[in-house]
N, C-alpha and C positions, 0 to 999 in steps of 0.2 A: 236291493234290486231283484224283481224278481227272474225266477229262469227266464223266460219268455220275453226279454226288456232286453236292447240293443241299445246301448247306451253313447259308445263309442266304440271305433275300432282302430285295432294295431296293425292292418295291412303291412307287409312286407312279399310284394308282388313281380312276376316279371317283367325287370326293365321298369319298373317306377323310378319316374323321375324327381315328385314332389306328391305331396298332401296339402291339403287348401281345408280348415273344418270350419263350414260354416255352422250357423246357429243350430242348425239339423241334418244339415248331409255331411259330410266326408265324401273328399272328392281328389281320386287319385290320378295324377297325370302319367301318364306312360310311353314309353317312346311309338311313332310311328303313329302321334296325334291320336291315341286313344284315351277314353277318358272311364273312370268305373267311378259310377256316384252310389254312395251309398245314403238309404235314405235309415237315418237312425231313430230312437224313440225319443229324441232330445222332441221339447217341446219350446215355443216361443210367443209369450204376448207383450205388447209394446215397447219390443224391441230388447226384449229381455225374455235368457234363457233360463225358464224355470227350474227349478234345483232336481224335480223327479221328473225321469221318464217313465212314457207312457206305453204301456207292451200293446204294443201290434201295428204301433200309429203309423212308423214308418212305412210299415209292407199294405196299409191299406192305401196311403198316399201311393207309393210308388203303384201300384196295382192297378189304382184306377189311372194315373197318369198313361204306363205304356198300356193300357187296352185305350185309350183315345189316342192313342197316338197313332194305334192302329188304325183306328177306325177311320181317319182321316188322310190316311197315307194314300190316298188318290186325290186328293188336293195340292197336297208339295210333299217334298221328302222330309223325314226327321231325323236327327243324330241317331237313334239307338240302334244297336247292333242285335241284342238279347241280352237276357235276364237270366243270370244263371240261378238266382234267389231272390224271393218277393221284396225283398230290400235291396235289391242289387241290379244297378242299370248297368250294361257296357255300352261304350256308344263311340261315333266320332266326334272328336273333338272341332271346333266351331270358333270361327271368330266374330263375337255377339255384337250386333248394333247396339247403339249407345242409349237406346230407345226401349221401355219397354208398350206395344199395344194395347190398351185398357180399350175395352169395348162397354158398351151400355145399352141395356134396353127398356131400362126401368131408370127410374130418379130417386137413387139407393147411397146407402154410405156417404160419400164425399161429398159427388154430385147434388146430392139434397142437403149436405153442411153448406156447400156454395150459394145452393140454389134460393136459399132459406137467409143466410146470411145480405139478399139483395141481391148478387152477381147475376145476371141474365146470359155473358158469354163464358165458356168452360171451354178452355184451348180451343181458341177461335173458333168456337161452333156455336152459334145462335141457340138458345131456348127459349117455348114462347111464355107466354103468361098465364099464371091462372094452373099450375098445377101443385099438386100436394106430392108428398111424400111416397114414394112406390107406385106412383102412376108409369103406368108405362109412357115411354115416348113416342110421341109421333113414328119415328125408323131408329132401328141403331145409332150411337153416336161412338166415334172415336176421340178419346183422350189419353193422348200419348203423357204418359211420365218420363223424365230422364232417367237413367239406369245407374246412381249412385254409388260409390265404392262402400264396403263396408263401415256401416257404422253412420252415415250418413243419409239422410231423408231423400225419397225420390221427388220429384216438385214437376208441376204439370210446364208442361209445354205442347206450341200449338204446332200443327204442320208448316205453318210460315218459318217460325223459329226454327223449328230442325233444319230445314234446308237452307235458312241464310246463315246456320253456323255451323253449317259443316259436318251436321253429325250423320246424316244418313244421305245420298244423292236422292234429286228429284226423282230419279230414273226407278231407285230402289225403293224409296218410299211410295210409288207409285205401285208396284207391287205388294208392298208389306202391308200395304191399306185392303187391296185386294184378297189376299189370305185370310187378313181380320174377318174381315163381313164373311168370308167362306166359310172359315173356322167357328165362328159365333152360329152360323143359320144350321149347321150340321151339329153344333153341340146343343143347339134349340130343340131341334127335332129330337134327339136321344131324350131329351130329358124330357120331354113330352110323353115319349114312350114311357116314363117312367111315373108320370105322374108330377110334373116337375117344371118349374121355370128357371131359364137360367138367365138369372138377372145380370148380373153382368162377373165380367173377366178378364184376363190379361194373357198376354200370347209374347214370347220372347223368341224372336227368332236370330241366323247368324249364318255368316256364311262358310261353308264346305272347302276345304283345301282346294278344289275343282273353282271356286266362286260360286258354287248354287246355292239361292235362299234355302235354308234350312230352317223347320222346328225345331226349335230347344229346349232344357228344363223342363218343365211339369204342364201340362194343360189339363182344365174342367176338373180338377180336385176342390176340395172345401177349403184347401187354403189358398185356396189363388180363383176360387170362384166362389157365386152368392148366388143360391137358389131357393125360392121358395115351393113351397106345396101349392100345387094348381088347385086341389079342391079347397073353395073357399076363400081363396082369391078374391074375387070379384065381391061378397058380400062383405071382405071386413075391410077392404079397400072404397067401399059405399060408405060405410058407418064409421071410416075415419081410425078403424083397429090395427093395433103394429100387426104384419104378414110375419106367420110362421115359415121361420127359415130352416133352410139346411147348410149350417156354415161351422166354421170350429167360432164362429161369436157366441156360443157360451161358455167357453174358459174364458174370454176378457169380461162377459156380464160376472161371473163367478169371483173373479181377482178385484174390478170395482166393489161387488159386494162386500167385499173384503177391504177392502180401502185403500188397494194399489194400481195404480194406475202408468205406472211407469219411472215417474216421477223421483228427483232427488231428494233422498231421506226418507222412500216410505220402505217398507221391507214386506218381501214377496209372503203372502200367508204360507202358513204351512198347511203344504199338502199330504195329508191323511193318505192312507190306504184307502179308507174309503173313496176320498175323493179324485184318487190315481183311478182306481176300476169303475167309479163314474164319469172322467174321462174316456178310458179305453174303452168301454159301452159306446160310448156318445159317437166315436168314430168308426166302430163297427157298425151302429147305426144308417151313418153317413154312407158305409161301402155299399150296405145290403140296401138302399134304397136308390142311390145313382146305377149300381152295378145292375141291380134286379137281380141276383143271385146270393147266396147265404154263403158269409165268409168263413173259411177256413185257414187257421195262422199258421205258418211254420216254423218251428225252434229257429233261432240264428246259430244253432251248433252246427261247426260245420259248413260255416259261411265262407269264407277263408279260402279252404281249399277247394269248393265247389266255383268259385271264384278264377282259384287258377286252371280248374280242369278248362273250362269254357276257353279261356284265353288262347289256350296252348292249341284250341281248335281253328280260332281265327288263321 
């Protein structure tokens, strides 16, 4: 592991109640509904956590999550409190709808496996006829997933279904639809600025000790969003050519190449040093073209107790 690689961490913090590690964050609970997420360098494709981490990836994920979180924070409120280190979210603690909001504006990933496969409706939203692969849609479309426990596949559902079984009220989902489209048109225009389409994404919201909808977890990062490069667009979407994207899909085209897929009984390639810092490239990439500014990483030495200084300010 190199200096620079955040692998896992051994918090022992004030008033922690529990540790929760998921595939890539460490997420510490604390009294008094706080929560410190760390975002680590574990790395994850199809549902499996690859054997090396990758140095930087967390602090570029986290990075770009809270500057959009910022940037949105006159839309609704979000859990975070501050960041005492570029891997290190503090925030309030939330209690998350059963739902997460998948928005669309292009017919990309799923949508176009559905779409391709015959299906015409995607969580009860009509689509029309006659289109290819990455065309954009007629308007946004929302396709809610369920919000599965670990280890389990999230499976689409429609706005009918949520509300006849009880996972989110009419009342809130009526809202949560509302932030989508607000969320999505405000993350459009950023990435415009950038040179950038942002095809489509997912928004996890939850509510505040108070009951106020709140934003949760991560938004407009590459692993929870799909963006392509605007220039050129339009011609290779004419002549039928896959759109260059900006997503972490090429560690899964890399691991296919490689002939794992997920799957029982194949075994994750090994990943070289070479192929670790052609990773970690690939995601500083990602930061300096969403961000528009040139990344600079921070050791995780010292993470820890930059961690409890912050706390002890709350």
């Amino acid at each position: 592991m190199t200096p620079n690689t955040l692998k896992e961490t051994h918090f022992n913090l004030p008033g922690q109640k529990s540790l929760f590690r998921g595939k890539v964050r460490d997420v510490y609970t604390l009294d008094n509904d706080i929560l410190v997420m760390v975002a680590t360098d574990r790395i994850s494709a199809f549902d499996v956590v690859l054997p090396e981490a990758i140095p930087y990836k967390g602090q570029v994920l986290s990075r770009i999550a809270t500057r959009f979180m910022e940037l949105t924070s006159d839309i609704l409120p979000n859990w975070i409190l501050g960041t005492p280190h570029p891997a290190v979210t503090v925030g309030r603690r939330c209690n998350p709808f059963k739902v997460e909001m998948v928005i669309r504006g292009y017919l990309s990933g799923h949508a176009w496996r559905e779409y391709k496969a015959g299906r015409r409706t995607l969580c009860g939203v009509e689509l029309p006829e006659g289109l290819k692969e990455n065309d954009r849609l007629p308007h946004p479309i929302i396709t809610p997933t369920t919000k599965e426990d670990l280890g389990a596949h999230d499976e689409d559902i429609s706005r009918q279904e949520i509300i006849a079984h009880g996972l989110v009220s009419e009342k809130d989902y009526d809202e949560l639809e509302k932030y989508t489209y607000r969320l999505f048109e405000r993350g459009t225009e950023i990435a415009a600025q950038r040179g950038l389409i942002l095809v489509d994404t997912k928004y996890e919201f939850g509510k505040d000790q108070n009951g106020v909808i709140t934003l949760i977890d991560e938004i407009h990062t590459p692993d929870s969003s799909r963006y392509f490069y605007a220039e050129g667009y339009a011609e290779r979407q004419a002549k039928g050519e896959p759109q260059k994207q900006l997503s972490k899909e090429f560690v899964r085209e890399w691991l296919m190449a490689e002939g794992f897929q997920g799957q029982a009984g194949q075994q994750v390639p090994t990943m070289t040093p070479q192929v670790v810092e052609g990773i970690s490239a690939r995601y500083i990439e990602l930061y300096e073209h969403i961000m528009g500014e040139k990344f600079t990483g921070e050791s995780p030495e010292g993470i820890e107790a930059r961690t409890v200084e912050f706390l002890a300010r709350l």
